[in-house]
N, C-alpha and C positions, 0 to 999 in steps of 0.2 A: 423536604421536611415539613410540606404543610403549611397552613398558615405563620404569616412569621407577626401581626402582631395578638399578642397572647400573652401571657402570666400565671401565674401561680395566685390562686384565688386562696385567702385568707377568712377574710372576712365572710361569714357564716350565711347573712343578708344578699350577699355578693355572689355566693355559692347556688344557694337555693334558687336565685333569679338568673343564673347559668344553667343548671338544670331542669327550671322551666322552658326557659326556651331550646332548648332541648330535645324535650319533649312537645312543642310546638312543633319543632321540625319533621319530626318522626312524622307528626301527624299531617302537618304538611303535606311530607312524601309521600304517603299512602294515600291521600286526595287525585295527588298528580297521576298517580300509577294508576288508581281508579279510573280516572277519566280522561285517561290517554291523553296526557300533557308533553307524553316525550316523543322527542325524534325519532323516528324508527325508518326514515325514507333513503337514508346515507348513514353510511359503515367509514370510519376513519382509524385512522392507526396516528400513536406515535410513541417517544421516546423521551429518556432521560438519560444522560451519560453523567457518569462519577468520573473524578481522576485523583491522583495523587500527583500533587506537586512534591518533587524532589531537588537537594543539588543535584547540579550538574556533574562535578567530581565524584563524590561520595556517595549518591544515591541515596541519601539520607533523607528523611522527610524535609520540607521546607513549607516553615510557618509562614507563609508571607501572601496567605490568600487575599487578607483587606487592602495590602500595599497594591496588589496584582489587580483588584477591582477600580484600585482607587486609578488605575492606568485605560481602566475598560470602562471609562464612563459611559453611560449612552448602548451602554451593550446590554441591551435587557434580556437578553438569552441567557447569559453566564450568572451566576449565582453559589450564594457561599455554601458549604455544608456544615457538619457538626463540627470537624477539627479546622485547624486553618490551615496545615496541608492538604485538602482537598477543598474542590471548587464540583459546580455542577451543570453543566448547559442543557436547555429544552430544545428539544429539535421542534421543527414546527408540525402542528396536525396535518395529516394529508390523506386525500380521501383512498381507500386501498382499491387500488386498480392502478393498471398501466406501468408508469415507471416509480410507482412511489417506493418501491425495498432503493432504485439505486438511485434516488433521488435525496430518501435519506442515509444512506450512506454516503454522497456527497456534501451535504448540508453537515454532516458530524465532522467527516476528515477537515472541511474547508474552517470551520470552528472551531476544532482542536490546533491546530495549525496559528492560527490567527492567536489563541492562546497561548500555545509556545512562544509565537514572537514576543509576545510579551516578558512573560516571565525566563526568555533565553539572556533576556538582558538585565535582568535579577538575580544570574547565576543559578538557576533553575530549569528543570526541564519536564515535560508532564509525562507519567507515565500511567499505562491502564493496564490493571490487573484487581483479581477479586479482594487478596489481601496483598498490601507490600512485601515483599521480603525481606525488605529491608528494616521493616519497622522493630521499635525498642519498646519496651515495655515506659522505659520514663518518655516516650514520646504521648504518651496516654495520660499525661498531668493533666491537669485542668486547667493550668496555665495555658496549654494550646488549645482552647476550647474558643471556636471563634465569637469573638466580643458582641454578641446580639442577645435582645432580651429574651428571644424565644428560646435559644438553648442553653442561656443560664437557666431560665423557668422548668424547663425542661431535666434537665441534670437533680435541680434544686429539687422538685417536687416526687421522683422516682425516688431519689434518696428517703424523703419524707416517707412515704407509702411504705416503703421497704416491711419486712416483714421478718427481717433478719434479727431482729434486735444488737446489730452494730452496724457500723458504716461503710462493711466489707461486699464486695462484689467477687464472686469464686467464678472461675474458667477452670474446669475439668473436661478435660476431651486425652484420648487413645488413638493414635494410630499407629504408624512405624513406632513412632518415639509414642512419649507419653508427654503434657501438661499440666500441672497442677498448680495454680497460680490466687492469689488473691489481690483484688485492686479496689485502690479506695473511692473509686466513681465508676459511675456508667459510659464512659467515654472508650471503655473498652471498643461500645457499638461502633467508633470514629476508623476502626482497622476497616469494615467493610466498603469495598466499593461493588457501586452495578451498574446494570444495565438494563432500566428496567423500563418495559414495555407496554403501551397501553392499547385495547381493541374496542372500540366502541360496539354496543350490543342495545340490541332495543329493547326494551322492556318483557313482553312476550317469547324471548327467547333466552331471555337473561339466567333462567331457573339450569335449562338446560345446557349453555353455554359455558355457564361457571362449574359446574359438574366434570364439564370435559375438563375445563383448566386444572382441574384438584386432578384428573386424572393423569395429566400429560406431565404433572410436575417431575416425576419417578424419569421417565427417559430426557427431560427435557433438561436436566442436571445431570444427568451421565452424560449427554453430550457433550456440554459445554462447561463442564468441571476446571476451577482453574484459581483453586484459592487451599493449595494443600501444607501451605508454610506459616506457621505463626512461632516468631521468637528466635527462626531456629531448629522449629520442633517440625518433624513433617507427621503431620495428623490425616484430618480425612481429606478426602479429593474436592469436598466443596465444605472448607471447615465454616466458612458463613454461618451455613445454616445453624451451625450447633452454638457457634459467637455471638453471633445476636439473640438469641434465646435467651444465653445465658446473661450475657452484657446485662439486658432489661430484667432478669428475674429478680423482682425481689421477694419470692417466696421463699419457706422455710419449711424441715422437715419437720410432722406433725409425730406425733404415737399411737393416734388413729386415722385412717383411712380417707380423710375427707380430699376431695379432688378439689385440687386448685390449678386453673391453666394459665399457663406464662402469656403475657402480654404480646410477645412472638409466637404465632401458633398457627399448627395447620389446619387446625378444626377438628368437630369431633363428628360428623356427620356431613350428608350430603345435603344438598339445597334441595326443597320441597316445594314452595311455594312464590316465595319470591326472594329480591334483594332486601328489603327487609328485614328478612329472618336475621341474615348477618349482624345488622344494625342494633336487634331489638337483643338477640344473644350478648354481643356486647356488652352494652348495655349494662345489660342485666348483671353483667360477671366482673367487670372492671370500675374502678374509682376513676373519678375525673381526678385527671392530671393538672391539665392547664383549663383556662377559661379566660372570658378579657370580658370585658360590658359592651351586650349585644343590642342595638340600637333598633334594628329591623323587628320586626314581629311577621314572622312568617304565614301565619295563619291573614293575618290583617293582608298581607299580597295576594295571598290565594283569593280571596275576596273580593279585589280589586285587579284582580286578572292580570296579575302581576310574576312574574317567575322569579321566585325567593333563592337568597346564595343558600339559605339554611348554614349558617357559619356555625352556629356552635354543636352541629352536627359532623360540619367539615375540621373543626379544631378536634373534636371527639375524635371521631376515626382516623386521626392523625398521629394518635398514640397508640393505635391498638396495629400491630403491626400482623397481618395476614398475609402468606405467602404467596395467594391472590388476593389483591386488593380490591373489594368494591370502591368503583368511585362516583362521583356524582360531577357534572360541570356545567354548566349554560356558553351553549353553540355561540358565533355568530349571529345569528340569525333569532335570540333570545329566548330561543326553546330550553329546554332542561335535556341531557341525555346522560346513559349512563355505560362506563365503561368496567372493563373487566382491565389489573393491574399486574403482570407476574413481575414479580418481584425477585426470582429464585437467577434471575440472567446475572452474573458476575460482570465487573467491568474487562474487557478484552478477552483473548490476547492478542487481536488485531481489531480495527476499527471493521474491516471484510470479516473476522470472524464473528462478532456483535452482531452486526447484516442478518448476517447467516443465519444466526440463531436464534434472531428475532422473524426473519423468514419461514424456518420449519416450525417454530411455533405458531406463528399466524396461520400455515396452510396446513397443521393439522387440525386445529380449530375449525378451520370450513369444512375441511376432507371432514371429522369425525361425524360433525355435526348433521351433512350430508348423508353419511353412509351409516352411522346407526343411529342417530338421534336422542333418547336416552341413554347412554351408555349405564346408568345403576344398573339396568335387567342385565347387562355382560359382566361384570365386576364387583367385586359385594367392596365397604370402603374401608372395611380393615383391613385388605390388600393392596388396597392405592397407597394408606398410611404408613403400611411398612417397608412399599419399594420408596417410598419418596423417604424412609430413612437408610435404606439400602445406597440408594444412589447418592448423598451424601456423603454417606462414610466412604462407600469403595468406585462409585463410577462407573467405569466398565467392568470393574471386576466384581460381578456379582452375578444374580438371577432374580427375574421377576416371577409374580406371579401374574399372569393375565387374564385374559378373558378366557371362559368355561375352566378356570380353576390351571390351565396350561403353565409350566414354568418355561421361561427363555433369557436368555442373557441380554442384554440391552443391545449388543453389537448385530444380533440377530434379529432379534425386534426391529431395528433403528431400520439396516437392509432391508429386510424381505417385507415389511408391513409399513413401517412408517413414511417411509419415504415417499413407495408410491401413492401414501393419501396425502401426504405433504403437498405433493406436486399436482394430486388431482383438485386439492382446498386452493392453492394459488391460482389454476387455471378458471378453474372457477369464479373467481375474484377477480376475470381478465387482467392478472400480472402479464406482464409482460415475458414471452417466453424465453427470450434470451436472457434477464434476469431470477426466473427460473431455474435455469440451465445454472449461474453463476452461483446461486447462494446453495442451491442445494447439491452439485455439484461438491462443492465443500465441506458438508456434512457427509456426504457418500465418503469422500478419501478419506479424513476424519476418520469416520465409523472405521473403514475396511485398515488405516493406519493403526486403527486402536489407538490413537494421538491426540488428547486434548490438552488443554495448556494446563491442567494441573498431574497431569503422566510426563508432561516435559517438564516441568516447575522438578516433579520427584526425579526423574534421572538426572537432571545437569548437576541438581542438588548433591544428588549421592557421587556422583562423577567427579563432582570439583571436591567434595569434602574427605576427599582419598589422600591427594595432595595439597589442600589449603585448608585454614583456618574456617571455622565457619563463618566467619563476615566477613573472609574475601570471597567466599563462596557465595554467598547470599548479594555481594556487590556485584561480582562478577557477573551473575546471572540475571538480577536485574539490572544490568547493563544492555545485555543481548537481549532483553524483552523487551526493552524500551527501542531497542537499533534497528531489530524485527518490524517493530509497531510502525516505527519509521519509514522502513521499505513497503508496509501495505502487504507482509505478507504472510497469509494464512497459517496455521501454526503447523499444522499435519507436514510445512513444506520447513519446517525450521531445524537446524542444526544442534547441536549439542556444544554450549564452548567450552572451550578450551581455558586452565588456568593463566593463559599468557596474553587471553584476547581484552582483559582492564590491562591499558597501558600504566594510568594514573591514579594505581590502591595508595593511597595513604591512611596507614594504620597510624601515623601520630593523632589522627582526631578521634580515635576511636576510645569509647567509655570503655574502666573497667567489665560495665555488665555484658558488653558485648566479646571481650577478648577473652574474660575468667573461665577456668571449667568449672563445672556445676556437678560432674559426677565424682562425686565427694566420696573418698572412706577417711574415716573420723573412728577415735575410740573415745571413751570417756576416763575420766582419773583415777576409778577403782580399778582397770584393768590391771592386769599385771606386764610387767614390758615384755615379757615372752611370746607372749599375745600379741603386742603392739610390734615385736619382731618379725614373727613370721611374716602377721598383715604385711608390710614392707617389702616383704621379701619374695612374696607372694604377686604383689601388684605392680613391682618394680618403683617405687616410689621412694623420696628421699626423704618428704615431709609430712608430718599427719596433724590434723587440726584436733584440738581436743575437746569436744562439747561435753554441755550437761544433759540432762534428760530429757531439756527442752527447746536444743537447739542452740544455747546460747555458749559462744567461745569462749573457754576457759584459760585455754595455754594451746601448746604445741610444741611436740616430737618432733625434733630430725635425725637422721642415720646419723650425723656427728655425736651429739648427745650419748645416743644408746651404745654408740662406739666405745665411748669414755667411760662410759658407767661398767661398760663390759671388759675392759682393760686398766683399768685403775682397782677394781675391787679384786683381791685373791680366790673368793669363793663366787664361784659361776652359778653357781645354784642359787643362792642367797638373791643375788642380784637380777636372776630369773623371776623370781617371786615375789621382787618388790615391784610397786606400782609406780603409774606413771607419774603422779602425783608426785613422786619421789625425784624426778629428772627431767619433768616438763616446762619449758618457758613460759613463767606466766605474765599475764597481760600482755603478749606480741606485742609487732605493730601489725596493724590493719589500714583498711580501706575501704572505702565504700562505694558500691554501686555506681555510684555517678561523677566519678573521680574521673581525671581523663588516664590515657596510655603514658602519658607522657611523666603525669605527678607521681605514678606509678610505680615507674622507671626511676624515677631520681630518690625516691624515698627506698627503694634498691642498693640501690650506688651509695647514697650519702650513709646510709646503716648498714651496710657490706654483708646486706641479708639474701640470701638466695628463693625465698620465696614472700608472698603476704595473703594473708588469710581476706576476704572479701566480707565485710559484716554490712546488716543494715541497720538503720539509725536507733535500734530496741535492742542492738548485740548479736541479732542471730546469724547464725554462718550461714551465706548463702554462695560461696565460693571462695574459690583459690588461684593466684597467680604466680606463677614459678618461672626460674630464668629460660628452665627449656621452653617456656611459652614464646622469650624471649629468642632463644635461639629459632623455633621457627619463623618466626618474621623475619629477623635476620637474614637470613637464607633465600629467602623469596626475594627481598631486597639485594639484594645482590645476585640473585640469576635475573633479575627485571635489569637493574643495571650495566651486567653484562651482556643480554640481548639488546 
């Protein structure tokens, strides 16, 4: 996340004196880069890992990230993120050559590990994946927003920006299913985790090397796609991309044409000249967010032959979210150097397949770089821009376009072209061959499995939701991702569970919004009941909710009801052409969202009602709970009991 101390700049005087030195720094940088102030003698690699803290039973998120640090004192690696179910460890820099791919993948397992111990005895267990599957929508309050000045300031100040003119954030995404969702903060962004990658690059090369990255993003997420579940919903194969875009937009639809670019972006053009351009684009197009009182004068270190943090450049580019990140950083050794960030690596679905994927990315980067050097003359960048939305949305299942205008599929690509410059970019970088052999090995079976963690994420998903609920499906299977992760073993090598492999689903802790269904038929109070018959008759259903024009619950229909009305009156006809209005129960009882299973149930029982309408706190129907919902838990419960 950046600098962590920072604020929300108010005051006007305060503002302006952020923004100068600002523009100090720019100026700064463009001194250094002038007069070869950076490192360019050593090539370093490293990393950043996401997790989700969860229970241990439920798989549910677990807010308990400050408790969990406050146990890791002294552990300057581990660090909080946006929600306080996730945490985030820095792997250390290491120069790329030899055994650095399994040296940090030793340093990640040996840290994750170390992490669990912890929080196993918090009733928690850490799990890596792009999105949870498990997560709820009320796990996105702001109440789980962990308690630091920076991402209250944060929150606080995207809201203010906003452009929306109300205090709504919308998630629209398609894919199997559909999403349509509106939430009242930016904490949406708290579903993403990754695994993101850093390549240090020297100045001189920098123009060309960022280039490849914007290119490499398109296969570089079909590969390692693994975040296709939000809510419930199965969307795209890497719905990140489209989740953080949208989480941070606070733009609004205009009635003419002007181009506004979201804050998460992939650029609109290739790099010409230098790092810079990024900077000064920027810049130019985005509101400062945060700022703090910058004491340094960058310009005054340049002077003094001094290597400047440039902070309120670093706070800057710390809101603007690029799916490669230019970065800036001061070596050891107190030089300035500057690296290249992807961002598009999801966390898991093994710590070896993270490796891996950070592996074929670094050693295409050399191979390309090697072998054709500008890549703009092979590829124009409005075709990099729509496979990297290609690969997104569907993964493998798509087609690129590539070089000389050629179409191929990623799985093709990935085989016959990528790989061997994969492995010719690591040899090069004298990796080590037998580490070689192991990371890229597993992008090969991968590829040739057609198996990445979000192709498994969708089958187990569709598998288990044939015979269970969707949140024992969604527990179930983050169970085995987590059991997997545990065994260290690659995913291409992973099973499919089975509904019976959660021994301990307990559905009494489970909310309303998780149990409710949501595919609603509803009529309104002018229909007539013969209408409101068939529908029933037609869907097989016993109960129908009755909204107004705007969503909000008015009453509700049940086959008892329409029974009565159709056996008490003489004239059938009559009684055909009255409305519902005429026979519907008004003011139900209801329930809301964030009720548990259990209050549910009893408000059930105690009203000897067979089903209850789900409202949110405005009235609107946003679901329904009925005894057969009841009956299938039941049923599970009792074949778990009898096995």
């Amino acid at each position: 996340m950046g600098e962590a101390k920072v604020k929300v700049v108010r005051d006007q005087k305060q503002m302006q004196n952020f923004v100068r030195h600002l523009l100090r720094d720019v100026d700064a940088f463009d001194y250094m880069l002038k007069n070869d102030w950076f490192e360019s003698d050593i090539t370093r690699i490293g990393a950043e890992q996401e997790m989700c803290l969860v229970n241990k039973d439920t798989f549910k998120p677990a807010c308990i990230n400050m408790a969990a640090l406050e146990k890791m004192k002294g552990w300057d690696w581990v660090t909080t993120e946006l929600a306080q179910f996730n945490l985030e460890t820095n792997l250390t820099p290491l120069e790329f050559k030899g055994n650095c791919l399994r040296e940090m993948e030793r340093e990640n397992t040996e840290g994750l590990q170390k992490i669990r111990d912890v929080v196993r005895e918090m009733g928690a267990e850490v799990v890596l994946t792009g999105i949870l599957p498990t997560l709820r929508k009320s796990d996105l309050d702001l109440s789980n927003l962990t308690p630091k000045p920076r991402y209250l300031a944060l929150m606080e100040s995207i809201k203010e920006h906003s452009l929306r003119g109300d205090e709504h954030f919308e998630l629209r995404l398609d894919g199997i299913d559909e999403l349509h969702i509106r939430h009242d903060s930016p904490l949406l962004e708290a579903c993403n985790t990754s695994f993101q990658v850093h390549l240090q690059v020297s100045p001189k090369e920098y123009v060309k090397m960022y280039n490849i990255a914007q290119m490499l993003l398109a296969p570089i997420i079909s590969i390692s796609a693994n975040s296709p579940l939000v809510f419930g919903r199965r969307l795209w194969h890497e719905t990140r991309i489209a989740l953080f875009q949208q989480a941070l937009d606070t733009r609004t639809s205009h009635e003419h044409l002007r181009e506004r670019r979201p804050r998460v972006n992939f650029g609109n053009d290739w790099l010409h000249e230098s790092i810079l351009e990024i900077h000064r684009d920027d810049i130019s197009r985005f509101r400062v967010l945060l700022g703090d009182v910058i004491e340094e004068d960058s310009l005054e270190m340049i002077a003094k032959g001094k290597t400047p943090k440039l902070r309120a450049l670093q706070i800057f580019n710390s809101t603007v979210y690029r799916w490669n990140r230019p970065c800036y950083g001061i070596s050891p050794n107190g030089k300035p150097h500057l690296r290249i960030e992807c961002r598009v690596l999801p966390a898991g679905p093994s710590v070896v397949d993270s490796t891996a994927n950070a592996a074929f990315w670094l050693g295409l980067m050399i191979g390309y770089a090697k072998n054709y050097g500008d890549v703009t003359k092979h590829i124009g960048f409005e075709d990099i821009r729509d496979n990297f939305d290609k690969a997104a949305k569907f993964g493998f299942d798509t087609k690129y376009t590539w070089f000389n205008d050629r179409k191929v599929s990623p799985q093709d690509l990935i085989l016959n072209e990528l790989l061997p410059i994969a492995r010719e970019g690591l040899t090069l970088r004298g990796v080590d061959e037998a580490d070689i052999s192991r990371y890229m090995d597993i992008i090969e079976e991968r590829a040739k499995a057609h198996m990445t963690g979000a192709r498994w994420q969708l089958r187990a998903f569709t598998k288990l939701t044939k015979e269970v609920t969707t949140d024992e499906a969604v527990t179930t299977m983050t169970a085995a991702i987590a059991q997997n992760q545990w065994a260290e073993k690659p995913v291409h090598t992973w099973t499919l569970p089975e509904p019976s492999a959660l021994e301990h689903y307990m559905p009494s802790k489970l909310k309303v919004e998780e149990f409710m269904q949501t595919d609603l038929f509803t009529a309104q109070k002018e229909d007539i009941i013969e209408f409101v018959a068939q529908l029933m008759d037609w869907r097989n259903i016993r109960f129908m909710p009755i909204e107004d024009s705007k969503g909000q619950l008015v009453g509700l229909v049940t086959s008892r009801l329409l029974l009565r009305a159709l056996t008490q009156n003489n004239n059938l006809d009559n009684v055909k052409q009255s409305t519902v209005a005429e026979i519907m129960i008004e003011n139900p009882k209801t329930i809301t969202p964030d009720a548990t299973l259990i209050e549910a149930l009893k408000i059930m029982r105690d009203n000897r009602i067979g089903c209850l309408p789900v409202v949110n706190k405005s009235g609107e129907l946003v679901g329904i709970i009925t005894e057969m919902d009841f009956l299938r838990i039941s049923v599970r419960l009792i074949e778990r009991v009898e096995k």
